[in-house]
N, C-alpha and C positions, 0 to 999 in steps of 0.2 A: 532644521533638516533641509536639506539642500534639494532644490527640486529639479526631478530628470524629465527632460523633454524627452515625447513617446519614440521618436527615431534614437536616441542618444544611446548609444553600446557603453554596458554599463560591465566592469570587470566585477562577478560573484564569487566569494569564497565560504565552503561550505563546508559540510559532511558528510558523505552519501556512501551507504552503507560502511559506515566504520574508516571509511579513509578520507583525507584533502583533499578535495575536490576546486578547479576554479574554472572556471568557462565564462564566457561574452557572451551578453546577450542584449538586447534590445529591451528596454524599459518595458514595452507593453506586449512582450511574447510571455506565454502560460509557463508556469514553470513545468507545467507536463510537457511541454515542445521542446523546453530548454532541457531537458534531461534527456529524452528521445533525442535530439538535434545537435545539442552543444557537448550533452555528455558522452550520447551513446547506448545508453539505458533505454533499450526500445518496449522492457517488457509491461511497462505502463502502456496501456492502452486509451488511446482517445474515443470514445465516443459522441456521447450528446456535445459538449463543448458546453453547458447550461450550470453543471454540477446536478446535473437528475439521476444518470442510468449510473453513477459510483464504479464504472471499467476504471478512470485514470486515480481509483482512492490511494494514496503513500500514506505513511509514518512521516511525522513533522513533529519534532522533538517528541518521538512516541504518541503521539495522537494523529485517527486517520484526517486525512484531509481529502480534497477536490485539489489533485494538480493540474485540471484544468481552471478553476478557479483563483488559485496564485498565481502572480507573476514569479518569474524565475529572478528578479531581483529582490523579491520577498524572501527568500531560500539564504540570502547574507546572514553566514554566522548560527545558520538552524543545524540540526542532525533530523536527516530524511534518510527512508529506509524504503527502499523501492522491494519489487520481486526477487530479482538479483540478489537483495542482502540476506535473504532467508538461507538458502543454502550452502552449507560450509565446504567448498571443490564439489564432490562429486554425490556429499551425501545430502539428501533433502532434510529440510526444515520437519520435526515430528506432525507439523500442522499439515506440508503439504505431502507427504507421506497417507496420510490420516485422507486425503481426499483422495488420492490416486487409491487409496485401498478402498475408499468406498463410492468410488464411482463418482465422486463429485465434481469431474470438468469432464465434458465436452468440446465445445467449440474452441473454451477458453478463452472466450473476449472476455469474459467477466472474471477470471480466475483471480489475475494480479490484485485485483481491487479489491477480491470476497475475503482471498488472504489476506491484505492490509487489514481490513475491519475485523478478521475473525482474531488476528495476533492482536490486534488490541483489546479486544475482549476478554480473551482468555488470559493476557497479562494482569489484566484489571479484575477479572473474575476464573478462576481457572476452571471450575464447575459449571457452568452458566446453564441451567434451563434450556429446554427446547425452546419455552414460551422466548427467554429471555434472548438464546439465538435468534429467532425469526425477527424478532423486535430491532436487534444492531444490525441482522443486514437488510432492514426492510430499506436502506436506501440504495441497495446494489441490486440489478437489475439481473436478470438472467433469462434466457429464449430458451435454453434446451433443457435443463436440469429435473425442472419443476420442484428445487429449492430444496424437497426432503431427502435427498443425498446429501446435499451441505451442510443440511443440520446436522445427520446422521457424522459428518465428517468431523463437523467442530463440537460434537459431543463426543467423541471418543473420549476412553477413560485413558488410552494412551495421552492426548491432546492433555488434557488435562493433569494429568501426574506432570508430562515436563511442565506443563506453566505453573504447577505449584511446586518444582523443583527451581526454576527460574527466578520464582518471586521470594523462595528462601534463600537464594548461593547472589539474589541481585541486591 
């Protein structure tokens, strides 16, 4: 493997939410900046910059990650699913339907993030437990909420029927 010195503009070719994606970037930018920056994709959100408060969490070949934690040359060749990919034009995602019906953003710094972890939850478990909610987003941080809207959100029986419609017709 060829190795990139940290200034070196590195040309990435990707996936990002369902299309080709290819943007330049710099070896050692995050690939949360390089989506915000290079692509355009602002709805990630940066916070801590550590991987703590889970604002900048994506889909990375269907599992959540820290895109403040990747580089954006890590992103070569992956399928990443930002805020953006959730909604199809003008109709929302049933997850974030599911949260605007029960109140579960506020400020929204942490929305982009709470969605990434909650769709892969619900991918991987369409039922999930309160218990088992609180436990996947204990690494997403939230100031306004106080958390039991969200669960309330990603416990919908709505939420749930599409992801075990999803995990049959996937």
């Amino acid at each position: 493997m060829k190795k990139i010195a940290e200034n070196e503009v590195v040309q990435v070719r990707t996936n990002v939410n369902g299309r080709a994606v290819s943007f330049a970037t710099q070896a050692r930018v995050s690939l949360a900046d390089s989506l915000r920056y290079e692509v355009g994709l602002t709805g990630t959100k940066v916070g801590c910059e550590h991987g703590v408060c889970g604002a900048c969490t994506i889909l990375v070949d269907g599992q959540p990650m820290r895109s403040c934690l990747m580089l954006g040359v890590q992103a070569e060749g992956r399928e990443i699913q930002t805020v953006e990919g959730l909604a199809i034009g003008l109709k929302l995602h049933p997850l974030q339907e599911s949260f605007k019906r029960h109140h579960a953003l506020q400020c929204g710094f942490c929305s982009a993030g709470m969605l990434a972890t909650a769709l892969a939850l619900v991918r991987e478990n369409p039922a999930p437990t309160r218990a088992e909610v609180r436990d996947a987003i204990s690494g997403n941080l939230c100031r306004c909420t106080g958390y039991e809207t969200i669960v309330d959100a990603i416990c919908d029986p709505a939420v749930a029927e599409f992801a075990r419609n999803e995990k049959s017709n996937g």
